[in-house]
C-alpha positions in Angstrom: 0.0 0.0 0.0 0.9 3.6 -0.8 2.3 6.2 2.3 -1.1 7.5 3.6 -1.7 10.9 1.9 -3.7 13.7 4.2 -6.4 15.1 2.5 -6.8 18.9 3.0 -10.7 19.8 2.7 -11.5 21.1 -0.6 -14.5 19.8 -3.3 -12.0 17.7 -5.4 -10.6 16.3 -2.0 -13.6 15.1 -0.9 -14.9 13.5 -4.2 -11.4 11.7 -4.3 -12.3 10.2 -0.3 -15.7 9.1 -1.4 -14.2 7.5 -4.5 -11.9 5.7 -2.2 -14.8 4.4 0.0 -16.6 3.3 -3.2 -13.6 1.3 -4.3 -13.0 -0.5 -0.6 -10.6 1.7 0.6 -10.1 3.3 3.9 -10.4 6.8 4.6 -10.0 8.5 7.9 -12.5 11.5 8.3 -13.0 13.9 10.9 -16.3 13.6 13.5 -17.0 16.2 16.6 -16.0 13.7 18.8 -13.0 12.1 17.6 -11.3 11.1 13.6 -13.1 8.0 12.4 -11.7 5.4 10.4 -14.3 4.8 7.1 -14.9 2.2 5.2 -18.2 0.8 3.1 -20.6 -0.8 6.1 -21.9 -2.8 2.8 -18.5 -4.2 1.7 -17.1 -7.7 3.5 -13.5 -6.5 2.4 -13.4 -3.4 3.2 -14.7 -3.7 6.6 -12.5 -6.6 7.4 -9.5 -4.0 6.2 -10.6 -1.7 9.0 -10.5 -4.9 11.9 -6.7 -5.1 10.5 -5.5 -2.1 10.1 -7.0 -1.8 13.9 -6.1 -4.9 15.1 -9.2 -4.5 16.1 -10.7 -7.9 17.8 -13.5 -9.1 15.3 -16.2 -9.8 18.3 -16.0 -5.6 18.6 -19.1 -4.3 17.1 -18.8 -0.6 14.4 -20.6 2.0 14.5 -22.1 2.9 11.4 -22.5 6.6 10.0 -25.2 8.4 8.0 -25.8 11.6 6.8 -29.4 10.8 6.1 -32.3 9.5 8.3 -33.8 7.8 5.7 -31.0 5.9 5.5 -30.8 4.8 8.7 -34.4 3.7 8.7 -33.8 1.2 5.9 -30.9 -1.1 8.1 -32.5 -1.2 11.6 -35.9 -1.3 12.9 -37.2 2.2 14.1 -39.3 3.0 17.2 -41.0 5.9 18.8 -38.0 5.9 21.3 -35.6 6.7 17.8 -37.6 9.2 16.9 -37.9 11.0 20.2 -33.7 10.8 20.4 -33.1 11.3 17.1 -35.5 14.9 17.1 -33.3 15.7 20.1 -29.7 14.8 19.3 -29.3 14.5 15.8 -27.1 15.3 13.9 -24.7 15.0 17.4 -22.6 12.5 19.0 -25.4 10.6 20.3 -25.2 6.5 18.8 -28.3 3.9 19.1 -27.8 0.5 19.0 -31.5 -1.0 17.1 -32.5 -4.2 15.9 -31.5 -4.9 12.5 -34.1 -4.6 9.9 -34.8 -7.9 8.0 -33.0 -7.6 4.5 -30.4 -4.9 5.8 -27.2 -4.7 3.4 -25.1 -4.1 6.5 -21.8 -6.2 6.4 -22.3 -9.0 8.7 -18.7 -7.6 10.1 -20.2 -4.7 11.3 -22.4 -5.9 13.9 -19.5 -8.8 14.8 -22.5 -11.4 14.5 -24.9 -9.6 16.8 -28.7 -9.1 15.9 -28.5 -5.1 16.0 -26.7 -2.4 14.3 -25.2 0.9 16.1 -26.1 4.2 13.7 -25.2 7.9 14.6 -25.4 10.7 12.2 -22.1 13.3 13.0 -22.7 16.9 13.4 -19.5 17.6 12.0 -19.7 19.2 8.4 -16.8 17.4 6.8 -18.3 14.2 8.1 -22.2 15.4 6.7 -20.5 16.5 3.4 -18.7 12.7 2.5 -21.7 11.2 4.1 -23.6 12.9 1.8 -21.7 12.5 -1.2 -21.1 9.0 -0.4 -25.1 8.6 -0.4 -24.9 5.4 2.2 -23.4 4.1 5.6 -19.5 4.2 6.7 -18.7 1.9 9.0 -16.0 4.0 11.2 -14.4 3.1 14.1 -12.2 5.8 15.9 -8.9 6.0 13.8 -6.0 4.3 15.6 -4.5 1.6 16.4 -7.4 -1.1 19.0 -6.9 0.0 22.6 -4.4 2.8 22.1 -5.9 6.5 22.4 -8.2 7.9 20.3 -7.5 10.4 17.5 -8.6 14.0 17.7 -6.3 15.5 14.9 -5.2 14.3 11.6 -1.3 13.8 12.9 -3.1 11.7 15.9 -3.9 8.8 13.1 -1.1 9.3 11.2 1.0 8.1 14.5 -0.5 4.8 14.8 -2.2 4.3 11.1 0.3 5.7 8.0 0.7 3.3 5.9 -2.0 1.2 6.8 -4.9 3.6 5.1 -5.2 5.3 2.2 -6.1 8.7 2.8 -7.1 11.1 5.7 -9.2 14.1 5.1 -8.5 16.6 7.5 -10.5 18.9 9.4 -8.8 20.0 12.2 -8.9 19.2 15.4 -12.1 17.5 16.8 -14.6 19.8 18.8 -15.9 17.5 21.4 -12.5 15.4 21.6 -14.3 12.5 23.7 -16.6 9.3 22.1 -20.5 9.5 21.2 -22.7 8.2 24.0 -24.3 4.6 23.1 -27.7 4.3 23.9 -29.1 0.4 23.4 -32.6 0.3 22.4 -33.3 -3.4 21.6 -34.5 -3.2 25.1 -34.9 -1.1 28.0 -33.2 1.8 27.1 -29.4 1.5 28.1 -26.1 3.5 28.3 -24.0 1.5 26.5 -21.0 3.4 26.8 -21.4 7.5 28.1 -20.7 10.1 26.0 -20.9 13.7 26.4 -24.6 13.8 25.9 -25.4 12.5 29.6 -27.3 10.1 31.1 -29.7 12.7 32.6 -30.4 14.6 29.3 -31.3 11.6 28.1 -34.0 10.8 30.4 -35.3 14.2 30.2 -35.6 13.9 26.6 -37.7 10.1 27.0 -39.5 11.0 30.1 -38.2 7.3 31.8 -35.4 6.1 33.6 -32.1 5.3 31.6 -30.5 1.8 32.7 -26.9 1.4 32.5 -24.3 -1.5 31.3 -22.9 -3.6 34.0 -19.2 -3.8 33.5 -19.3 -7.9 33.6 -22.2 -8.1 30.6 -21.5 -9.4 27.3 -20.3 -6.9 24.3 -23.2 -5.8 22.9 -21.8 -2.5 21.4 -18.1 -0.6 20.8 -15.7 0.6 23.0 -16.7 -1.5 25.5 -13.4 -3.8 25.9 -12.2 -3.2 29.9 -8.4 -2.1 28.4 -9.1 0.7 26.0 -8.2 4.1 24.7 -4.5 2.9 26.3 -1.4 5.2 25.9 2.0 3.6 25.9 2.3 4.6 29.7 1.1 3.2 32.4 -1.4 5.2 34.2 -2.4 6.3 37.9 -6.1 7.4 38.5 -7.2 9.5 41.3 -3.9 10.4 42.5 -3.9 13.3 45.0 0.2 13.3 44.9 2.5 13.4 42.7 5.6 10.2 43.2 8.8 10.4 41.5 9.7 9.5 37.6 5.6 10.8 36.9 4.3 12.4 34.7 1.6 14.7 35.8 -1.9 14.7 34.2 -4.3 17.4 36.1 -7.3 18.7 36.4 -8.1 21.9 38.3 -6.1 24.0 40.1 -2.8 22.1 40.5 0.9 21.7 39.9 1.4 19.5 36.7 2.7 18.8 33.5 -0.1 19.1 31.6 -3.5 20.2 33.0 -6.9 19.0 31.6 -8.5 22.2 32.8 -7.3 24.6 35.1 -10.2 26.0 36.1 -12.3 22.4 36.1 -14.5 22.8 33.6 -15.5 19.4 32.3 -16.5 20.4 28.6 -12.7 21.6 28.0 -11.7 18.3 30.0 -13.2 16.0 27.9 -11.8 18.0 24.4 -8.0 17.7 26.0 -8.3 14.4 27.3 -6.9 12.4 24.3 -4.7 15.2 22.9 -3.2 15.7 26.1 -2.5 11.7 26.5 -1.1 11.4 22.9 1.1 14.8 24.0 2.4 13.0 27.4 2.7 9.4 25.4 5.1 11.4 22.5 7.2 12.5 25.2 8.3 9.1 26.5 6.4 9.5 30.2 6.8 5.7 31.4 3.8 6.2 34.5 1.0 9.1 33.7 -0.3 10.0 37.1 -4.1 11.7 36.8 -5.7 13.8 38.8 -9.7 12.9 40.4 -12.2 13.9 38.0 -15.4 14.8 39.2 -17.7 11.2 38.5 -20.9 13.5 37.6 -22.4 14.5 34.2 -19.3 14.6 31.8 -17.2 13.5 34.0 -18.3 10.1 33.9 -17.8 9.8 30.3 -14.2 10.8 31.3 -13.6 8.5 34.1 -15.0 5.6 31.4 -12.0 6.8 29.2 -9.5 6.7 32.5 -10.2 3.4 33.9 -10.5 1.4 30.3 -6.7 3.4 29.1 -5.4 2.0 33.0 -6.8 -1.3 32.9 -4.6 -4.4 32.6 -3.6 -5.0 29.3 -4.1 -8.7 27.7 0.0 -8.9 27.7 0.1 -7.8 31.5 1.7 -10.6 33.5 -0.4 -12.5 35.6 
């Protein structure tokens, strides 16, 4: 495969990405939450590209994207719940996980054997644009390598990907920086995996109580492997003191290397979080010590990040 060319965002740019998705290819696009990796939900090959250039184990569900409603109302089945969700958060890093619709063209890769699809429409305008032009679903997990941190700039997947992709359209860096929340609807409704749409605005929005995933259930949707979003380093959560040889991740008003937010605002938290890990990971910190973050609203969707990037990694001795 050729070096991976960044695409800078102009008409005949774009036309050239969609042409790439249209022949198999993989083309890394920018969302508001983080740089997805894209490939044709409808194409065996071309999904099964994006599991390897991942490493990406296959029993890990996609995400699927649309620009179009319609669209998504052809692959799964639709409910009043949908609707009500859909009015309130799309376009907008909000994913639901729905039954598959009988006769969907969906990849059977996609949904890593499972009898439902996740679908989210991005807010992001590069992303509507190729969606768009493309005129059907991209599969598109976050764009880096399984389990290391998520990309929110274009350099981000170059680090981890070049080489192993053909193109990446760039847009800058991401606005939200942190994962869309998964909402499962095949049942009672069910965070998946939060998000920075919360758990609460959610339930305002339905009018019911939201259930959420149990840490020891079955995969039923992405990003839910316990080691995730990993740097290089190893990490310390919650630390209230700094030890020798760290390197110091903060939040608030603290002494540190690199600070979250200063002033603890969560929103600008959850944008920094993975640049500030790739940053500390480029300069060669061995332990990354982090401070407490708030477990409320947004914060939870950041703590998710924290304890999946510290937990023990499948090569971790025993």
């Amino acid at each position: 495969m050729k070096p991976t060319q960044t695409r800078r965002i102009t008409s005949e740019h774009t036309a050239d990405a969609v042409s790439i998705w249209r022949d198999g290819g993989l083309v890394a696009f920018p969302t508001e939450t983080v740089y997805g990796l894209g490939a044709d939900a409808t194409n065996d090959h071309a999904v099964a590209r994006i599991y390897e250039a991942k490493g990406r184990p296959s029993f890990n569900p996609l995400i699927v994207h649309f620009a179009e409603l319609d669209d998504v109302k052809e692959q799964v089945i639709w409910s009043d719940q949908a609707e009500v969700l859909a009015k309130a958060f799309w376009p907008g890093p909000l994913t639901m996980v729905l039954p598959l619709a009988e006769g969907s063209k969906m990849s059977k890769l996609v949904s890593a054997g499972l009898p439902s699809l996740a679908v989210r429409m991005p807010a992001h305008p590069v992303a509507r644009a190729l969606l768009r032009d493309f005129g059907g679903g991209i599969a598109a997990p976050s764009a880096n390598r399984s389990g290391q941190i998520s990309p929110t700039r274009s350099d981000h997947v170059l680090a981890t990907l070049d080489g192993r992709i053909e193109a990446i359209v760039d847009g800058g860096a991401c606005d939200e920086g942190l994962e869309s929340t998964i909402i499962g609807l095949t049942d009672t409704p069910t965070i998946l995996r939060p998000g920075t749409i919360t758990r609460a605005q959610i339930e305002a929005v339905l009018g019911q109580p939201v259930a959420i995933r149990e840490e020891a259930g079955a995969i039923s949707a992405p990003g839910q492997l316990a080691s995730h979003y990993a740097p290089n380093a190893r990490m310390r959560l919650n630390a209230t003191d700094w030890h020798d040889g760290e390197t110091r991740l903060g939040f608030g008003d603290v002494d540190c290397d690199l600070n979250l937010s200063s002033t603890g605002d969560l929103t600008e938290a959850a944008a920094n979080l993975f640049a500030h890990l790739h940053d500390l990971d480029a300069k060669g910190a061995s332990v990354i010590a982090v401070s407490p973050i708030p477990d409320e609203g947004l914060g939870r969707a950041i703590n998710d990040r924290l304890g999946r990037a510290a937990a023990p990694r499948p090569d971790d001795q025993v």
